[in-house]
C-alpha positions as CSV (number, residue, x, y, z in Angstrom):
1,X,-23.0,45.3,-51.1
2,X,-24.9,42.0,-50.1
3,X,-27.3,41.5,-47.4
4,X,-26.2,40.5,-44.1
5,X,-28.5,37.0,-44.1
6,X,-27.1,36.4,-47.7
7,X,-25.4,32.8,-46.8
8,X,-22.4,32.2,-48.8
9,X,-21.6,29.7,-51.5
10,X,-20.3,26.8,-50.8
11,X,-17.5,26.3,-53.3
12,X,-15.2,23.5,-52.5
13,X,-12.5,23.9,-55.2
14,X,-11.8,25.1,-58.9
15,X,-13.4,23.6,-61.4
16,X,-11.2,24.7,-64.5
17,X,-9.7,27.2,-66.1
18,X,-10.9,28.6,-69.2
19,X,-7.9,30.3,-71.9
20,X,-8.9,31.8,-75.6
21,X,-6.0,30.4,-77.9
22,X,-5.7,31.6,-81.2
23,X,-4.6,28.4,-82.7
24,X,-6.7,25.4,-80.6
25,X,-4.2,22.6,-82.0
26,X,-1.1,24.3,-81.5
27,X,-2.0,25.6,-77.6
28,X,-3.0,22.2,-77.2
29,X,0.2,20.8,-78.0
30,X,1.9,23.3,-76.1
31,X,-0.1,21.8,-72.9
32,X,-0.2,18.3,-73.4
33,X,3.5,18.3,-74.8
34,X,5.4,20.4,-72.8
35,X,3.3,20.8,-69.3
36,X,2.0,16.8,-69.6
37,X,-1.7,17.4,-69.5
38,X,-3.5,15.0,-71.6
39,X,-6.1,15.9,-74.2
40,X,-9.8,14.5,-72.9
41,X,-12.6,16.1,-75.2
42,X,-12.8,18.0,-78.7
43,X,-15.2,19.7,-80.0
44,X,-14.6,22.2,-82.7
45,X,-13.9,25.0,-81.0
46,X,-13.3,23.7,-77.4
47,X,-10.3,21.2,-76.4
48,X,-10.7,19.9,-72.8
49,X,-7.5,19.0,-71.2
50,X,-6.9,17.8,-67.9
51,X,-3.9,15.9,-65.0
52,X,-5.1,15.1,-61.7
53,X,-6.9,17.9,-60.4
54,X,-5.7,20.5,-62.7
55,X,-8.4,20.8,-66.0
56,X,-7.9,23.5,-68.8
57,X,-10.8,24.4,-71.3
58,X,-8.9,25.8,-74.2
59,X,-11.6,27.9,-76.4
60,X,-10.4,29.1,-80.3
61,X,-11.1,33.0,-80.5
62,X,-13.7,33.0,-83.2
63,X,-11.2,35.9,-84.5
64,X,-7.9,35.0,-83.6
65,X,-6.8,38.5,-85.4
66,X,-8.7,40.7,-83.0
67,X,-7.0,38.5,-80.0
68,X,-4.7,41.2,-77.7
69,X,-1.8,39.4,-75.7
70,X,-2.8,39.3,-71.9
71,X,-2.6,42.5,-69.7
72,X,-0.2,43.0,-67.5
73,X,0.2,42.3,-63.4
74,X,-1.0,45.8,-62.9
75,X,-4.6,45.7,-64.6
76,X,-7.6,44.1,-64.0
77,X,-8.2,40.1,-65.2
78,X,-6.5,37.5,-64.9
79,X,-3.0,37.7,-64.2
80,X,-2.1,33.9,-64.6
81,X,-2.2,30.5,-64.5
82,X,-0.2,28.2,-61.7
83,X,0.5,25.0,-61.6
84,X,1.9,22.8,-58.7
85,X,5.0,20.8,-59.7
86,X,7.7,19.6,-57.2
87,X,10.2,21.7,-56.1
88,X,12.5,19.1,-56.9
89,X,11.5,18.8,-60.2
90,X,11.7,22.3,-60.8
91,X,15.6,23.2,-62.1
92,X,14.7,20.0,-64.9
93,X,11.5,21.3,-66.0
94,X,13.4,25.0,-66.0
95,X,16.3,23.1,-68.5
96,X,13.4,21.2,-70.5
97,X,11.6,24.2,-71.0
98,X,14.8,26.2,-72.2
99,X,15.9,23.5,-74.4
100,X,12.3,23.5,-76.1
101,X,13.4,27.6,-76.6
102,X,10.9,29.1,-75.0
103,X,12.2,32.4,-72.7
104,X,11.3,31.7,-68.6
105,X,11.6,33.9,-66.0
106,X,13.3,32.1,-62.3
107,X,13.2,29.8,-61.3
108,X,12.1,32.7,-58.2
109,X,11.9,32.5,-54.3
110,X,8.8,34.2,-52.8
111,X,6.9,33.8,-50.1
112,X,5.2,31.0,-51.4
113,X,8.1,28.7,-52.7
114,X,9.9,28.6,-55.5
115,X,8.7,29.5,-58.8
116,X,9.2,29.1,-62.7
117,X,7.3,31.5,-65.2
118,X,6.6,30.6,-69.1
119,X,4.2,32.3,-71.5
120,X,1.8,30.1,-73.8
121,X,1.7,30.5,-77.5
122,X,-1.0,33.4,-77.1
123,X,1.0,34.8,-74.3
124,X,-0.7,33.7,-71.1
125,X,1.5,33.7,-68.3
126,X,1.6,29.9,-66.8
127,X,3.3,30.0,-63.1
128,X,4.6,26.7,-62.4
129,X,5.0,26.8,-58.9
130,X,6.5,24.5,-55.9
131,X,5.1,25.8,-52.8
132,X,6.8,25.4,-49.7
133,X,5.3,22.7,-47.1
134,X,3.2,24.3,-44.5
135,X,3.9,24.6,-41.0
136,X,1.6,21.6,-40.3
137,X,2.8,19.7,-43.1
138,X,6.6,20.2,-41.8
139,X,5.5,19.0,-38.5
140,X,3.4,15.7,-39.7
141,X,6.9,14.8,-41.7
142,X,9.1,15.2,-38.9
143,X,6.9,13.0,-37.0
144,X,6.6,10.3,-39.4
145,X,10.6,10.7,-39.6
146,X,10.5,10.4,-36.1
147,X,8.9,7.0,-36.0
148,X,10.9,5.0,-38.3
């Protein structure tokens, strides 16, 4: 498919992610409210939002009554959004999110860690996930354990 002396991009991380809302203020609230990301440019159809390294551009559908919800895990697209939280953190953010009524799925165990799953207002599925250390990461902490 591409040439053999093609020489690959060098992409050193994401960017952001892009998500079509129906309602711009009311996604945005849902983001900055519940999952603490803080609102850092307007226009009028774009709301830029952003925490550490993790930066959402939230676009209003220009016809929000055409808008479908999100496919599912088996079709093509994007399947969702994660987020890194702390594992510790993870059963409170499960209870704040209940409280605020919306429906989550886990928190999970899988392969990666553990992990919470939420839908936005348009029905985005948002994966807020605690990985598990890696093997290298286990072994730099036991080591600084080590030395104190």
């Amino acid at each position: 498919m591409f040439p053999d002396k093609l020489k690959p991009i060098d992409a050193s991380g994401v960017h952001h992610v892009a998500i079509n809302v129906r309602n711009l203020d009311h996604s945005a609230e849902f983001y900055t409210k519940l999952l603490g990301l803080h609102k850092i440019r307007r226009t009028g159809f774009l709301q830029v939002l952003a925490k550490g390294a993790v930066s959402l551009h939230l676009f209003q559908s220009p016809d929000p009554s055409t808008a479908k919800p999100p496919p599912n895990w088996k079709q093509l697209g994007v399947q969702h959004v994660a987020l890194r939280v702390l594992d510790e953190d993870l059963d409170a953010i499960n209870d704040r999110i209940t409280l605020a009524g919306i429906t989550t799925q886990g928190p999970l165990d899988n392969t990666d860690g553990r992990a919470l799953y939420i839908r936005d207002p348009d029905g985005t599925v948002i994966e807020l996930c605690a990985p598990r250390p890696s093997p290298e990461q286990e072994r730099s902490s036991r080591k600084g354990a080590n030395l104190a």
